[in-house]
Every structure is written in structure tokens, then in C-alpha cells.
C-alpha positions as CSV (number, residue, x, y, z in Angstrom):
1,X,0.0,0.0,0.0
2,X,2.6,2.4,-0.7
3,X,-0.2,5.1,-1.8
4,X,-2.2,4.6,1.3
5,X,-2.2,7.4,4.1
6,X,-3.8,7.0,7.5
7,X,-4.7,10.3,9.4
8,X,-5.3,9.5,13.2
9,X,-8.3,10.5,14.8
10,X,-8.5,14.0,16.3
11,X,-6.6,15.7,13.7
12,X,-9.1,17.7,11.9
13,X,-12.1,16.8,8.9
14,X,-10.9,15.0,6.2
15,X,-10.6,17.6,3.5
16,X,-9.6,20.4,5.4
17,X,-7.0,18.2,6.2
18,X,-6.6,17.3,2.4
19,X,-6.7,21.4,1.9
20,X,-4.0,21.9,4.6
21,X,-1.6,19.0,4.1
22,X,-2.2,16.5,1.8
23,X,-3.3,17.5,-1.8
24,X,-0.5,18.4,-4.0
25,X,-1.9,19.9,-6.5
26,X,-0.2,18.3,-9.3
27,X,1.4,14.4,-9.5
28,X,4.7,12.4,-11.3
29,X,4.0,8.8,-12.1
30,X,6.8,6.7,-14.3
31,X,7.8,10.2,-15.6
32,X,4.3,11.9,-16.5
33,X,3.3,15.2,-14.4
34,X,-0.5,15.5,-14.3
35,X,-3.4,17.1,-12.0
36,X,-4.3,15.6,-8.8
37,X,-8.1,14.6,-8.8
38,X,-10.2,13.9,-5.8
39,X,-13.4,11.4,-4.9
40,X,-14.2,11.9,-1.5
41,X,-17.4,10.0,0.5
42,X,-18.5,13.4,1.8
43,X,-20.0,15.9,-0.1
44,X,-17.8,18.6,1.1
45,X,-15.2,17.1,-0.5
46,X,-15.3,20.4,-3.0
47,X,-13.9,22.4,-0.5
48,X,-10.6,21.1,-2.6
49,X,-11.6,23.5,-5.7
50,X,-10.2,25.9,-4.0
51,X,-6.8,25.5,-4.9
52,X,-7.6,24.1,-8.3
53,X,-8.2,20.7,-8.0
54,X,-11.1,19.0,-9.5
55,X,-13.1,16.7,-6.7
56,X,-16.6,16.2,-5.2
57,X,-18.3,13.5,-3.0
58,X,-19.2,10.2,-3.9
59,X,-20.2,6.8,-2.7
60,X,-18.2,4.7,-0.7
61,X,-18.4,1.8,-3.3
62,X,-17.2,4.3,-6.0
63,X,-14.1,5.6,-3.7
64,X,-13.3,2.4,-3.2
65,X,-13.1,1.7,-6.6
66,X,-10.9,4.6,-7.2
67,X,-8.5,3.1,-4.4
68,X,-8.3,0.2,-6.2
69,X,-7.2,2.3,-9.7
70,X,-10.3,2.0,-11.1
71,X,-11.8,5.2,-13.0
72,X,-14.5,7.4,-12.7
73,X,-17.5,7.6,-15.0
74,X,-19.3,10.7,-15.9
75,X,-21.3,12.5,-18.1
76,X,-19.7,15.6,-19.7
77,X,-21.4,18.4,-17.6
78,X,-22.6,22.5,-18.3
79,X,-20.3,24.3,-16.8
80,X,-21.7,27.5,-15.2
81,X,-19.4,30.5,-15.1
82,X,-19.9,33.3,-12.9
83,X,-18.2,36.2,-12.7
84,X,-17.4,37.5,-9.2
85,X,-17.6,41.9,-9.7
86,X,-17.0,44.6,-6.9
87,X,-15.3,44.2,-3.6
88,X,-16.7,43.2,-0.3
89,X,-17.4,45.6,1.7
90,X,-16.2,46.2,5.4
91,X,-17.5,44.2,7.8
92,X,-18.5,41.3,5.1
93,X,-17.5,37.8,6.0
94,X,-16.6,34.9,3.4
95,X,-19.7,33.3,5.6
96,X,-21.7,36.5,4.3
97,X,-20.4,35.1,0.8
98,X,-21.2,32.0,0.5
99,X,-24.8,32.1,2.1
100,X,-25.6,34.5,-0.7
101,X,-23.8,32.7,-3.7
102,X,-25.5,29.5,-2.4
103,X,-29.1,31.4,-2.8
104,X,-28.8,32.7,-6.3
105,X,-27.2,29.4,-7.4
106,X,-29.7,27.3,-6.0
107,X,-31.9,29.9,-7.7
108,X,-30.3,28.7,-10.7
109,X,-30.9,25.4,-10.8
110,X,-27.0,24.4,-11.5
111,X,-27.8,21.0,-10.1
112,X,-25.2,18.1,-12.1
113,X,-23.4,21.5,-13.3
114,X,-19.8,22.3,-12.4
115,X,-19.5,25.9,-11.5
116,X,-16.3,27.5,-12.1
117,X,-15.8,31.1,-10.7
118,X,-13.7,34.1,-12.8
119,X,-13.1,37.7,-13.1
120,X,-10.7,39.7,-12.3
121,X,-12.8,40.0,-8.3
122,X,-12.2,36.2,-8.3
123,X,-8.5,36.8,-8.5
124,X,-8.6,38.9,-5.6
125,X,-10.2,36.6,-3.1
126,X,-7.7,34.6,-0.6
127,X,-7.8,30.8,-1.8
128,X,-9.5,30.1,2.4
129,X,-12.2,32.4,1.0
130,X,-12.3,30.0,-2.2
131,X,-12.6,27.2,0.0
132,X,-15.2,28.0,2.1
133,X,-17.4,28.7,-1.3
134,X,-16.2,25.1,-2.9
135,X,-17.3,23.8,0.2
136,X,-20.7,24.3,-0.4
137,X,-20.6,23.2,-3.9
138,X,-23.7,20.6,-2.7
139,X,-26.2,22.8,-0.9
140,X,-26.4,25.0,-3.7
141,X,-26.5,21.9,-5.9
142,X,-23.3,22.2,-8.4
143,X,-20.9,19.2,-8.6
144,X,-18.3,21.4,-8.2
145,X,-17.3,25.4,-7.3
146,X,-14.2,25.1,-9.0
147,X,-11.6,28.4,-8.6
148,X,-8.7,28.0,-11.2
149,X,-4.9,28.2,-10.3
150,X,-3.2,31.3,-9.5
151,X,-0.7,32.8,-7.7
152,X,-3.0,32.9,-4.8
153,X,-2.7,29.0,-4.8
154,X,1.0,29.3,-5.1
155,X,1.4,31.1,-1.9
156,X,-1.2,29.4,0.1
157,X,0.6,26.1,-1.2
158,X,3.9,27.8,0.4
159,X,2.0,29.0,3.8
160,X,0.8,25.2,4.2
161,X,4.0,23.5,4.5
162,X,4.7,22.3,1.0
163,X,8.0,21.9,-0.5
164,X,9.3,24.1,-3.0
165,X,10.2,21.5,-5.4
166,X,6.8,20.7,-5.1
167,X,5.6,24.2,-5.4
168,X,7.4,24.7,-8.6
169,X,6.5,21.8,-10.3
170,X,3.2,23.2,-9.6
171,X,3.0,26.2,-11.2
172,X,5.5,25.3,-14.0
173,X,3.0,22.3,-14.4
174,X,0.0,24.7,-15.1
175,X,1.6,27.6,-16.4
176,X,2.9,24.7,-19.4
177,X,-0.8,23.6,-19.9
178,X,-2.1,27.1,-20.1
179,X,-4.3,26.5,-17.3
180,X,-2.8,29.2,-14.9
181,X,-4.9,32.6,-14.1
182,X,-8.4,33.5,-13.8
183,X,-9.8,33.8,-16.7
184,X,-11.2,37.2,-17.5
185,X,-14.6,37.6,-19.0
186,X,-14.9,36.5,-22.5
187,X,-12.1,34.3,-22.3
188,X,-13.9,31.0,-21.8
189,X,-16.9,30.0,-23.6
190,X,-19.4,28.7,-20.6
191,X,-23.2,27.0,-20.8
192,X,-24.3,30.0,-19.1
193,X,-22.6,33.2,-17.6
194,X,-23.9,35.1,-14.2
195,X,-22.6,37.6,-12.2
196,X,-22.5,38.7,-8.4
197,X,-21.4,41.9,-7.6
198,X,-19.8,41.2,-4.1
199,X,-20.4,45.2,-3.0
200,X,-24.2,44.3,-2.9
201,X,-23.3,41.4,0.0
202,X,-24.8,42.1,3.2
203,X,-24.3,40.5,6.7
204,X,-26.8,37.4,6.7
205,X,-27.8,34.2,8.1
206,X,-29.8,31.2,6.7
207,X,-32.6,29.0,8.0
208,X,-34.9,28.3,9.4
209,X,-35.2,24.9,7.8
210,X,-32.9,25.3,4.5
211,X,-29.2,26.9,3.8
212,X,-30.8,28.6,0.3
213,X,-33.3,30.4,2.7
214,X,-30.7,33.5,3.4
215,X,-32.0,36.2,5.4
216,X,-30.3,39.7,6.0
217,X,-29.5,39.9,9.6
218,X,-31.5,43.0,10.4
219,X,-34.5,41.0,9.2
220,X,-34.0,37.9,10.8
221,X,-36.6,39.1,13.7
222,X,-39.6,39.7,11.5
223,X,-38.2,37.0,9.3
224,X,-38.3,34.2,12.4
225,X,-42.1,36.5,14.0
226,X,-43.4,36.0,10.2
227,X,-42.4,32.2,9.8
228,X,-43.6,31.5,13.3
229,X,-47.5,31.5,12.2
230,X,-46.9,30.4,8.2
231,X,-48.4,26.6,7.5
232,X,-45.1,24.7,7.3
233,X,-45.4,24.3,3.2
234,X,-44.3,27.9,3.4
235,X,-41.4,27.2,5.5
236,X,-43.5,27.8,8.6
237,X,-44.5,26.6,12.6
238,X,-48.1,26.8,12.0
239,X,-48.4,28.4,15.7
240,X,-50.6,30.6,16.8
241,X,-49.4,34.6,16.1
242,X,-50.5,35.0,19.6
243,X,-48.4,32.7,21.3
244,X,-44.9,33.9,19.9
245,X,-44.5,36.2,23.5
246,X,-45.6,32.8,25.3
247,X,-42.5,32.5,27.8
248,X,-42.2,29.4,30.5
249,X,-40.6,27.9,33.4
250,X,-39.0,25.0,33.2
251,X,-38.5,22.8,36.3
252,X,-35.7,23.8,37.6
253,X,-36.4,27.2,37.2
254,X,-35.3,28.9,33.8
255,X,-37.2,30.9,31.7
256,X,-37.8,29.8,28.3
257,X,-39.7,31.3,24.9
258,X,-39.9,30.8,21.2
259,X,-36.5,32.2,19.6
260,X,-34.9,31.8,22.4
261,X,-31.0,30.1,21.3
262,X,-30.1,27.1,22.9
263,X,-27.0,25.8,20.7
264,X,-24.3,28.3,19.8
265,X,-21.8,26.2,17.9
266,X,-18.7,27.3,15.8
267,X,-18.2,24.2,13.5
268,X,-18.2,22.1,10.3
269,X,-15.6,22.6,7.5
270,X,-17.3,25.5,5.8
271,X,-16.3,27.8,8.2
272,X,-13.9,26.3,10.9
273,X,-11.2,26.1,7.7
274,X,-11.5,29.9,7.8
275,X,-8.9,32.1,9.7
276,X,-10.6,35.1,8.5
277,X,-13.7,34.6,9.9
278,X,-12.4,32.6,12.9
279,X,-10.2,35.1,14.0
280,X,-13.3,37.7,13.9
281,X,-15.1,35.1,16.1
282,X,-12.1,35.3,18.6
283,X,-11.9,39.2,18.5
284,X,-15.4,39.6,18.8
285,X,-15.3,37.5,22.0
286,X,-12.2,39.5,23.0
287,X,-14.2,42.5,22.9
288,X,-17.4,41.4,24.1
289,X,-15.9,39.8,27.5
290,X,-13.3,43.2,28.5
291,X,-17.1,44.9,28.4
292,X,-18.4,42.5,30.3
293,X,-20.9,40.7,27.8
294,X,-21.6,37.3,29.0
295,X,-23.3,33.7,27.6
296,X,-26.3,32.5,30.0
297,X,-24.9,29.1,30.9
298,X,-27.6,27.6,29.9
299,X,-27.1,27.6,26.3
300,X,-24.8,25.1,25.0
301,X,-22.0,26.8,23.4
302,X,-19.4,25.1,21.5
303,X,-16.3,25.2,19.2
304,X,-15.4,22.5,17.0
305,X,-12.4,23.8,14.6
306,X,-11.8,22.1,11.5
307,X,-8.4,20.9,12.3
308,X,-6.1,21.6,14.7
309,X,-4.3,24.3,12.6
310,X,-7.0,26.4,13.8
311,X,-6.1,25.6,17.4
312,X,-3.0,26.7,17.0
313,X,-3.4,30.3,15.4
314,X,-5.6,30.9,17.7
315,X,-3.6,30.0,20.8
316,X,-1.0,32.1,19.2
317,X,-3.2,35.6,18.7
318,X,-4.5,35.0,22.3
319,X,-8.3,34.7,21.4
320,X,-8.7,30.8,22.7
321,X,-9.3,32.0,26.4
322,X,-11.7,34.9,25.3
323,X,-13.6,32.0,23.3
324,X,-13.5,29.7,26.2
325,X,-14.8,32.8,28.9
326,X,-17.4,32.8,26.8
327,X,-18.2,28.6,26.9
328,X,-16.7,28.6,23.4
329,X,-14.0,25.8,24.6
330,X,-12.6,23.3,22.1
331,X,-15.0,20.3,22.3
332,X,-13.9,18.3,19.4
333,X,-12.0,18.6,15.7
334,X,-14.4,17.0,13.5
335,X,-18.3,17.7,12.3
336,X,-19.9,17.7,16.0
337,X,-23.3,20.1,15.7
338,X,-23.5,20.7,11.8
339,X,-24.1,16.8,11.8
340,X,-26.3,16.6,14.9
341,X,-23.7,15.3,17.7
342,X,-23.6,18.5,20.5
343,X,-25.2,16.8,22.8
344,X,-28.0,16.6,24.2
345,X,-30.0,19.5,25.9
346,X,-31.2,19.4,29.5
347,X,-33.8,16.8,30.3
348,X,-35.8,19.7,31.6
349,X,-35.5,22.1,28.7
350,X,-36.7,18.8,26.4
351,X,-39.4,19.0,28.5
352,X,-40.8,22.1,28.4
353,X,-40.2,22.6,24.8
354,X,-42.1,19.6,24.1
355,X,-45.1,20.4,26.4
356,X,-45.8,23.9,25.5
357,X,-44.5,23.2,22.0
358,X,-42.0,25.8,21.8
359,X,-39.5,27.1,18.3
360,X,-36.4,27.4,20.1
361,X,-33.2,28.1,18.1
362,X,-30.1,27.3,17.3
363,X,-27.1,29.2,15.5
364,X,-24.3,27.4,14.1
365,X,-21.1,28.2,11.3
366,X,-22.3,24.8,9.6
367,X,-23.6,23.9,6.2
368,X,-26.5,22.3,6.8
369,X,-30.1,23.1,9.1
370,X,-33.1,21.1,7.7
371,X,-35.4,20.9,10.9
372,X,-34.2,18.8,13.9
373,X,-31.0,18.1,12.2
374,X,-28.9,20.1,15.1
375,X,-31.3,18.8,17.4
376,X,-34.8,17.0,17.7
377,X,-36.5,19.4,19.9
378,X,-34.7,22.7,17.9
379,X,-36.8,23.3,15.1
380,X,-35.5,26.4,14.1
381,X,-31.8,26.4,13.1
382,X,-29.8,29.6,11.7
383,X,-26.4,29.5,9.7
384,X,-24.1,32.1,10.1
385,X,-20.5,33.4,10.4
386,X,-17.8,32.3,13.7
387,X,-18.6,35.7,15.0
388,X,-22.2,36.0,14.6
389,X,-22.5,33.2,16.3
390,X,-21.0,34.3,19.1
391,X,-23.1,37.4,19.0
392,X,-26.7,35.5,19.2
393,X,-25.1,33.7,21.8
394,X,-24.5,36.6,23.8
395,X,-27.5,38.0,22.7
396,X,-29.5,34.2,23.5
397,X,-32.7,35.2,21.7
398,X,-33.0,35.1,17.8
399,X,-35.7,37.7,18.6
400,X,-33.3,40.2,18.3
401,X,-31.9,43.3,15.7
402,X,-28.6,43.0,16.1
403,X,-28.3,45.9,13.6
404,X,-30.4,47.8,16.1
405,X,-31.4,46.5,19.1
406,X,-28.2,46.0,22.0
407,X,-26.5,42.5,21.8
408,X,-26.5,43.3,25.7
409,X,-25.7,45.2,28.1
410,X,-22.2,45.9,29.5
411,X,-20.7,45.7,33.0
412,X,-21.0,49.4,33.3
413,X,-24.5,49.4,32.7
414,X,-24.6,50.4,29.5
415,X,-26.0,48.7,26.2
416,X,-23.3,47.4,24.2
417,X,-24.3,47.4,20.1
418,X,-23.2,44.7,17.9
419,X,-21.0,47.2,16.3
420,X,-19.3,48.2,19.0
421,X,-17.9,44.7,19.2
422,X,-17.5,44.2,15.6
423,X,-13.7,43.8,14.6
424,X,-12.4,45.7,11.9
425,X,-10.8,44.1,8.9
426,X,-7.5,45.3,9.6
427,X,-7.9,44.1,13.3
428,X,-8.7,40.7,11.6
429,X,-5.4,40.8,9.0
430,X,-2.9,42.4,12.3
């Protein structure tokens, strides 16, 4: 088996780990240089189109029979282009991104398509940003959200460790084939063209029940009061308008109401391979706890990073103890929440959700939040960015306008706004 690799438990998700360490981007075999591939058995496999490499998920019987040298089948595709225009504005997250690519090209129907991403914009967005939007290749439907090779993949090739034999075999590889660069519009000749202009992209979340269902943060309160009495084949609770205020006890005394959060969880691959957004979740938390913002400990706050990469540039920008003040303490590197595993709730909170038939929320930086997925009794369940999250947390009621209603209040007394923990994007790059 000299081709076979075992990665020990612990170390991270499979293909961030294949993003950090493993691909090489290009192979030799009995004197023939040629593009690595990928089959993966989980659909976030296409995270590896980040750095150029053509992948996706498949069935374990089909990986298997790749191990064993056989090849993959497929039907020539369309191949979607679209053209990324503008810059992203301050404040925007890659999270922010990809919510809203996955809406419009869900809108699109590019099911069985490969989407390939170009323009000059393109060029300018860091190849962790490309990931995160490969990533989610399958919940808006595409085979692939392929970014071509540039010198974006060349450095982030160098920053992860690999050789630079290996490095320039790389790039003289593609530059050779005339595969290197983004294409500029009008160079290639796709099925179909769209554009996004990335100026346009506001702060947002997604949910309640599908990650094509974005909302723009300030609306997620009317959005969640709105959904609360709609029949559930509009995406509804089919509850009573009147009963949204309804607010109980549970046994052991706390006070519980519809949108109140329950699960805060950084996690799943889409995000947690991120630094940029990461580190804005640890700065945020920085912020929040020197003014005194805190997490009621009853809501079950986790972070679950990707790999332990993330770990470690954390620890080193001294945001992991802000995290943890705030119950944000490493619980796991692997899937955790985004694939149902945080746990349960407490017995009594099961309880009164279940007897007064309660929407209680959760807010996670996963990928996926079809109803009672996170969690049985959570029927509502919000994607959003690292720092969001910890912002809902904080705030513990998705009941909230965190563009203008106080996350909190501070240990002064005073209301502390979202913006006033927000970091800036050069905090984020110092």
C-alpha cells in the first residue's frame, strides 16, 4: 500500500486536512506530471476547488473503486461561469459570501453542473475564501465550485508547508498547460454566464429549515415572527401569532420562549477552515468579554475547529481563552453540531419545549439546518459566520436586531451594540 495514508483520529475533517496537508496539487508517475483529482465519500469534498483541484463527494463503493485504480465515470457536464464583480465591503465575511452565492445558485438550478468562478474580483479573493465557497458546492446543488490556479494557490501552497520542489513543479505544471490565471470575462466559452457583484453582500444568516433560505441579519426578527405563524409548506410553525411572546418555566427554574437560542456552535468545515472569519469570532469574544458581555450558561456553546491548525493560530493571537470565557472551549476537531452530535439538551428544557411546543433556536457556522438536524427538539436552526454566532449567543434570543437593538448590556450598565464589538478588517489581518 505504498499510496495509502492513515490520518489519526482527532486531527481535523478529512478535506480540510486534504486542503492543509495532503493535496498536491499536481502528481509524477513513471515520468508523467498531471493534475491531482479527488473522490471523497463526503459531499464537502469540493472544498478542494479551492486551490484548483477538481473533486466532489461520492459513494463509498465508488471511492473504493478509485483506491483500487479503477476510474471514474461521468457524463460531460454544463459548466456554469460566474463572474465574481465589486469588492466586499467592510464588515463582510466569506460566511456573508457564500450564504448568498448558495441562494442565487440554488436559484439557478445548476444542479449536475460544475461551477467555475472568474473575473478579475475572483483573482482577488484569498484561496480560504475560495474554499469556504467550494465547500458548499452541494447545498447549492453544483458538482463542483471550482476556482482556477493562481498565484494565490502558489502562496497558500507555500504557507501550508509544502515543498518548493513541489511548489514549482506546480506552477510550471499549469503555467505549461495554459491552465494558470483567472480567466477574464470573454475568455472562456461557458453554458451560461452570471454575475454577483460582491459590493451588494450584506451580513446574513440562513434557515430556518434550508441553507438557500438567506436572510439579512437586520430581518432575521420579523423574518423568524413572520415564519412563526406560516403553514409549514411555506417554511412555517403553523403556531398561533399570539403565542410567539408565550415565555415558561422549566422545572428547575429557567425561563424559556420561542427564539430563544439554545445551541451556539462554531463548527463544520465550511467555516472552521477559515482564519478570517475565525479570528473575527475570537476578537469579537475578546471585545465582548473586557465589556463585560456574557453567555447565560444555559445555552450550549461550543467550538469544534476544523483541524487543529485552527487551534494553533488561535492559541498564538491570544483569542482561545476569550472563546472559552465565553463557553466557546474546544470540544472536538471533527463535524460535531452541523451533523447533529452536541449533545443533548437538559432533560428539563426537552421538557418544556415539548409540552408547550416551543420554536427554540439554534445558530451554528455549519452547512446544513433542515429541521431537527442540530437537534430533535430545535426546530428552528440559523447558519451564520464564527462571530455571529458568538453574537446570538451573547444576545441568547433570535428575537433580536442586532443591527439595532443592544446585543447586551455591559458591566458598566450600558447597552453594548453589535457594532461596537464588531472587529475591523485590519484588526482581523494584524
Amino acid at each position: 500500500f505504498d499510496t495509502f495514508k492513515v490520518v489519526p483520529p482527532g486531527i481535523g475533517i478529512v478535506h480540510q486536512v486534504n486542503l492543509e496537508y495532503l493535496a498536491r496539487g499536481v502528481h509524477v508517475k513513471d515520468g508523467v506530471t498531471y493534475p491531482d483529482t479527488l473522490v471523497g465519500t463526503d459531499s464537502h469534498t469540493t472544498m478542494i476547488n479551492g486551490i484548483g483541484v477538481v473533486g466532489w463527494g461520492v459513494g463509498g463503493i465508488e471511492a473504493e473503486a478509485g483506491m483500487l485504480g479503477q476510474p471514474v465515470y461521468f457524463l460531460t457536464p454544463d459548466v456554469v461561469g460566474v463572474e465574481l464583480e465589486g469588492r466586499l465591503a467592510e464588515g463582510i465575511t466569506a460566511t456573508d459570501l457564500v450564504l448568498t452565492v448558495t441562494e442565487m445558485l440554488r436559484r439557478e438550478k445548476v444542479v449536475g453542473k460544475f461551477v467555475e468562478f472568474f473575473g478579475e474580483c475572483t483573482a482577488s479573493l484569498a484561496v480560504p475564501d475560495r474554499a469556504t465557497i467550494g465547500n458548499m458546492a452541494p447545498e447549492y446543488g453544483a458538482t463542483m465550485g471550482f476556482f482556477p490556479v493562481d498565484q494565490a494557490t502558489v502562496d497558500y501552497l507555500r504557507a501550508t508547508g509544502r515543498t518548493d520542489a513541489e511548489i514549482d513543479r506546480f506552477e510550471s505544471y499549469f503555467r505549461a498547460q495554459k491552465l494558470w490565471g483567472v480567466p477574464k470575462a470573454g475568455e472562456i466559452d461557458y453554458t451560461k454566464v452570471l454575475s454577483l457583484d460582491l459590493s451588494t453582500i450584506k451580513p446574513s444568516l440562513a434557515g430556518p429549515k434550508r441553507p438557500q433560505d438567506r436572510i439579512e441579519m437586520p430581518a432575521l426578527k420579523s423574518t423568524f415572527t413572520s415564519l412563526f405563524s406560516k403553514p409549514a409548506a411555506e417554511n412555517g410553525f403553523a403556531r398561533k401569532p399570539a403565542d410567539l411572546v408565550t415565555r415558561v418555566k422549566t422545572a428547575d427554574g429557567f425561563d424559556l420562549g420561542n427564539g430563544d437560542v439554545l445551541i451556539a456552535a462554531i463548527t463544520s468545515c465550511t467555516n472552521t477552515s477559515n482564519p478570517g472569519v475565525l479570528l473575527a469570532a475570537g476578537l469579537l469574544a475578546k471585545k465582548a468579554v473586557e465589556k463585560g458581555l456574557t453567555v447565560k450558561p444555559h445555552i450550549k456553546t461550543s467550538l469544534a475547529p476544523g483541524s487543529r491548525v485552527v487551534t494553533e493560530y488561535l492559541t498564538k493571537a491570544g483569542l482561545l481563552p476569550y472563546l472559552a470565557k465565553l463557553g466557546f472551549d474546544v470540544a472536538a476537531y471533527g463535524c460535531t453540531t452541523c451533523i447533529g452530535t452536541a449533545g443533548d439538551l437538559k432533560p428539563t428544557f426537552n421538557e418544556a419545549i415539548t409540552a408547550n411546543d416551543l420554536v427554540c433556536a439554534a445558530v451554528l457556522s455549519g452547512n446544513r439546518n433542515f429541521e431537527a438536524r442540530i437537534h430533535p427538539n430545535l426546530k428552528a436552526n440559523f447558519l451564520a459566520s464564527p462571530p455571529l454566532v458568538v453574537a446570538y449567543a451573547i444576545a441568547g434570543t433570535v428575537l433580536k436586531d442586532l443591527a439595532h437593538d443592544p446585543v447586551g448590556t455591559g458591566s458598566d450598565g450600558k447597552p453594548v451594540m453589535l457594532k461596537d464589538i464588531w472587529p475591523t478588517s485590519h484588526e482581523i489581518a494584524a
